[in-house]
C-alpha positions in Angstrom: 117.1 103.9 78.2 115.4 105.8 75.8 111.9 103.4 75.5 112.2 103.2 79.1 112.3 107.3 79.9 109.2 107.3 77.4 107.6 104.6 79.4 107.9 106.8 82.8 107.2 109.9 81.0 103.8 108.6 80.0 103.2 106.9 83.3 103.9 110.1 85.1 101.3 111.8 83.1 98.4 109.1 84.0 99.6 110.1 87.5 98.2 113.4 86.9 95.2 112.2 85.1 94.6 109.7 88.6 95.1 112.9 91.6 92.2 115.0 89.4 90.0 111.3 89.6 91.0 111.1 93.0 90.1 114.5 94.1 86.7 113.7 92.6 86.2 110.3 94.1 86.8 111.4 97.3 84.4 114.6 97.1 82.1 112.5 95.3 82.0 110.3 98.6 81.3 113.1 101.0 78.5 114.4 98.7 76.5 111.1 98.4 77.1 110.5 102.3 76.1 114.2 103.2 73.1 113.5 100.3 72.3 109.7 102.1 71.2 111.8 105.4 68.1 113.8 103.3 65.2 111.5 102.8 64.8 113.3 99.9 68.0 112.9 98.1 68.1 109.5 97.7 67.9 109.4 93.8 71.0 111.5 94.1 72.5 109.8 96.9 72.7 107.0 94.7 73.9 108.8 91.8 76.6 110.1 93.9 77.7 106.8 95.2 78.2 105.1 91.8 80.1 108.4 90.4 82.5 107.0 93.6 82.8 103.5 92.2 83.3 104.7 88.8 85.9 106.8 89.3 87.5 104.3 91.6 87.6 101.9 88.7 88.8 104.3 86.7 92.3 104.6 88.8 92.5 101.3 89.2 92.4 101.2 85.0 94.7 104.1 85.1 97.2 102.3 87.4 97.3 99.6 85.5 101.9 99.2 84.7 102.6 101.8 87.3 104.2 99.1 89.5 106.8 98.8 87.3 107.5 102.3 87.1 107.3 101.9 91.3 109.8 99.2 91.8 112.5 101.3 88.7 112.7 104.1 91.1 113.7 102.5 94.3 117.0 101.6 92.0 118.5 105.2 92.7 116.9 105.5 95.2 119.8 102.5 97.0 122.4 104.9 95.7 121.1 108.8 95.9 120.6 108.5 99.5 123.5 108.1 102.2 121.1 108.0 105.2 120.9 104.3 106.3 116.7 104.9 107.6 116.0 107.0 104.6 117.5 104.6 101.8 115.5 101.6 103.7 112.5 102.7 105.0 112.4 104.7 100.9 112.9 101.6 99.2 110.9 98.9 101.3 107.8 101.6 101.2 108.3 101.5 97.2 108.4 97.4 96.8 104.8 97.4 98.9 103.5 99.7 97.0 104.8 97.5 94.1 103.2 94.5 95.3 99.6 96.5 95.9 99.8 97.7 93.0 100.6 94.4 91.2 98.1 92.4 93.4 95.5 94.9 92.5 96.2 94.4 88.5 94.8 90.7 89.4 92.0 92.2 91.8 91.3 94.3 89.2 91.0 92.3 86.2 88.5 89.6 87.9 85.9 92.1 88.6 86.1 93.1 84.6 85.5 89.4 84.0 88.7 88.8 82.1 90.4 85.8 84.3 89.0 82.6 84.2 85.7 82.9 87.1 86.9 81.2 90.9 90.4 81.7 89.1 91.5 83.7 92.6 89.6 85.0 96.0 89.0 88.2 95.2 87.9 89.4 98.6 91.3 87.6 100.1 93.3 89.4 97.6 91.9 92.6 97.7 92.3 92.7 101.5 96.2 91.8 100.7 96.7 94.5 98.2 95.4 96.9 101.0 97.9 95.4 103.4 101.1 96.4 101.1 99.1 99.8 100.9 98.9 100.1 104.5 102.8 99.0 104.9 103.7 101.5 102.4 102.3 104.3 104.5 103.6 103.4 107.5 107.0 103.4 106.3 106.7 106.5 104.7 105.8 107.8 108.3 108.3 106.4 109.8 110.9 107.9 107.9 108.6 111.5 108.3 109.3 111.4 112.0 112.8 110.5 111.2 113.8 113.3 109.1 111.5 115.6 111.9 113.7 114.1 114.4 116.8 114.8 113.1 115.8 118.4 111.2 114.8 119.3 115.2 118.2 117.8 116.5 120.2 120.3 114.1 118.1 123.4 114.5 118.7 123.3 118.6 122.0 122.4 117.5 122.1 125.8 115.8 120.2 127.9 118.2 122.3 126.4 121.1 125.7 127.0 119.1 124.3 130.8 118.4 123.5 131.1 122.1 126.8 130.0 123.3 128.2 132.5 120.7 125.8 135.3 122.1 126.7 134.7 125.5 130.7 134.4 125.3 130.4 137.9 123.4 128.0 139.1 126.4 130.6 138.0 129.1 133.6 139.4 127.2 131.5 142.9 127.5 130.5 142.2 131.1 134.1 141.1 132.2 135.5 144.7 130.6 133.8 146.8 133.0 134.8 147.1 136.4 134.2 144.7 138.8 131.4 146.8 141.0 129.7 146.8 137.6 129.8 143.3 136.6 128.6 142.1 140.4 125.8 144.5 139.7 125.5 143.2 136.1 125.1 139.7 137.5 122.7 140.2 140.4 120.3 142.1 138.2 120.5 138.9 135.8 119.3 136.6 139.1 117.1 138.9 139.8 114.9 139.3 136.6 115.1 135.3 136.2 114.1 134.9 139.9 111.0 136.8 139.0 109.9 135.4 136.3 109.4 132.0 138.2 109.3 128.7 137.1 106.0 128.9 134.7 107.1 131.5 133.0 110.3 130.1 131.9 108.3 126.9 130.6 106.4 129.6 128.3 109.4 131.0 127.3 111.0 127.9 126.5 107.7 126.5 124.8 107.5 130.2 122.7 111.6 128.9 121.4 110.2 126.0 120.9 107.0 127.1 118.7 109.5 129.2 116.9 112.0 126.5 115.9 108.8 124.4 114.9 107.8 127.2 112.2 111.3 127.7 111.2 111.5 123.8 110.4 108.5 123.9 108.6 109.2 126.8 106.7 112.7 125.9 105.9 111.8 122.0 105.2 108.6 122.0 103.6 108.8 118.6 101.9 108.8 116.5 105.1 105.7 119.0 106.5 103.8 118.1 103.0 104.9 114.2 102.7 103.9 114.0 106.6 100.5 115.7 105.7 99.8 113.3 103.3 101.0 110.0 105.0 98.7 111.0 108.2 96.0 111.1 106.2 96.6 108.3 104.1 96.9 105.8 106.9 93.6 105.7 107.8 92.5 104.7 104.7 93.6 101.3 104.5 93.3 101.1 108.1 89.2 101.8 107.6 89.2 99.1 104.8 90.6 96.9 106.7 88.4 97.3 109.9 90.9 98.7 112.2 89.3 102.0 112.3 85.5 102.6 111.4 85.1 105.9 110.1 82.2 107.4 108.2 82.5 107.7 104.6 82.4 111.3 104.8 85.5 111.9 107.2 87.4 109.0 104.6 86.1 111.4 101.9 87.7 114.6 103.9 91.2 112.7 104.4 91.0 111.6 100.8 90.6 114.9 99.6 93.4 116.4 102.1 96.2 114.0 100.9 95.5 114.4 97.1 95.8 118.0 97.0 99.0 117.4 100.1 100.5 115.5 96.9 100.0 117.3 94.3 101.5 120.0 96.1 105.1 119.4 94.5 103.3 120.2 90.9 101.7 123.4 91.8 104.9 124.4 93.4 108.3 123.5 92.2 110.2 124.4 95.7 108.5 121.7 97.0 110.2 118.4 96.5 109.1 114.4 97.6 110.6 113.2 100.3 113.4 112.1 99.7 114.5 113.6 96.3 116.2 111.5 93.6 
């Protein structure tokens, strides 16, 4: 275990190395499309563009035995995590990103010349690699709006347990006095409620609503951050692909959004991957 926790160790630290090349890929790509637009900027338009395929060489160098490291941590993954969705929506996301990454090992190496030439398609492959890519994001958001879905269930659980609470202690008060009181206590209740008519308790109930929303966030901010960066993410692929066409400036923008989005967990410790291991 020991050559192995080395392995991961130094893998994890190219990881590092490949969000700062990211960051500056994707930037790169909005400056040479926001330089493309000025007649007069084409010498650094150009400049610009082939920073962007540099760089995204450069991950692909850099990613070069991460899929191994990929498809070793859906292991605990299968028995860290008691939620049925989580574990399998975890560990399938992990295995495609295993097989883009291993696919683009092969993709990769053809365009440096070092497999045989017409050895494999490299357009057919490369469109497969993005497929796992794209499967790999879409499970991850999956399991986002599953673990929103059931943070939100538990919250109103809360709040409604901590209304029924607040209200038995309110009718034990209102039952003490005497009963003139309590008839009083009650039609003043219908009244203010009668008043307030029937859009005005839909604002009040959105306002809880809003409130239990920032509250989740606050108090869960690993899905927030690992749904931030999925959303972006998913387009992506989905561009490469040709199900989308977006310009290479908004692909730039999204790029840029989910790098820092994942690199938030390094910057600050309380914030943890979804889901932790």
């Amino acid at each position: 275990m020991g050559k192995m926790d080395e392995f991961i160790k130094f893998n994890n630290q190219t990881a590092g190395r490949d969000k700062v090349f990211r960051l500056a890929q994707y930037t790169s790509r909005i400056l040479w499309y926001g330089l493309a637009k000025r007649k007069s900027c084409a010498k650094s338009a150009e400049k610009a563009k082939r920073l962007d395929e540099s760089l995204g060489l450069m991950r692909r160098l850099l990613r070069f035995g991460r899929f191994f490291e990929t498809l070793h941590s859906a292991l605990p993954v299968m028995s860290s995590v008691s939620d049925p969705v989580v574990r399998t929506t975890c560990v399938l996301s992990r295995i495609s990103s295993t097989c883009f990454m291993l696919i683009d090992h092969i993709v990769c190496l053809d365009k440096l010349g070092v497999l045989p030439p017409k050895l494999i398609n490299a357009a057919k492959w490369d469109r497969t690699s993005t497929r796992f890519w794209l499967y790999s994001i879409v499970l991850g958001l999956i399991r986002d709006f599953y673990e929103i879905q059931r943070i939100y269930r538990e919250e109103f659980q809360h709040v409604r347990s901590r209304r029924v609470t607040k209200s038995s202690s309110s009718n034990t008060l209102t039952d003490s006095r005497l009963p003139e009181q309590s008839h009083h206590y009650h039609h003043q209740k219908r009244a203010i409620l009668g008043s307030l008519g029937c859009g005005s308790v839909k604002m009040v109930e959105c306002l809880k609503q809003a409130r239990v929303f920032r509250r989740c966030v606050r108090d869960h901010g690993d899905v927030a951050v690992d749904l931030l960066k999925n959303s972006c993410d998913v387009f992506l692929p989905l561009n490469s692909l040709g199900f989308v066409n977006l310009s290479p400036a908004v692909i730039g923008l999204l790029g840029v959004i989910s790098t820092i989005a994942s690199a938030l967990p390094q910057i600050n410790p309380m914030i943890k991957m979804v889901p932790a291991t």
